[in-house]
Phi, psi and omega in degrees: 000140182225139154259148203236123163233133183298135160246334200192150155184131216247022189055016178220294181252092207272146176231133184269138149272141200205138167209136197269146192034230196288342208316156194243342184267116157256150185253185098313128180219177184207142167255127186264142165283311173290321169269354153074024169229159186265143171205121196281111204282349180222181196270344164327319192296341216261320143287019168224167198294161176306319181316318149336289178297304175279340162316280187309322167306295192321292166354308199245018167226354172269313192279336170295348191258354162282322204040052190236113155257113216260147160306325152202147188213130185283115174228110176261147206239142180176000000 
């Protein structure tokens, strides 16, 4: 399970805050609209599993195919 919270979006780059299962480190992460990719801004990412990086990436490439970006969201994972 990964939770996603909105901090910001600026009609280009929208940015999430996201922290995964029990983990105690919350990250960053960001969607650009214009280059239409995601990219995790800090070294948290670099410490949880790829299932994880990627579950959020999907995540943030479902709500851009919406263009519905939630304020906060829950993405369960298994």
């Amino acid at each position: 399970m990964a939770n996603l919270w909105l901090l910001s979006d600026d009609g280009d780059i929208v940015r999430y805050q996201y922290q995964v299962e029990e983990e105690s480190q919350k990250g960053e992460v960001a969607y650009s609209r214009s280059y239409k990719g995601v990219k995790f801004l800090d070294p948290v990412a670099d410490s949880i599993p790829k299932m994880y990086r990627s579950g959020i990436r999907n995540v943030l490439f479902d709500m851009a195919k919406s263009n519905n970006f939630k304020k906060r969201y829950v993405a369960a994972m298994f």
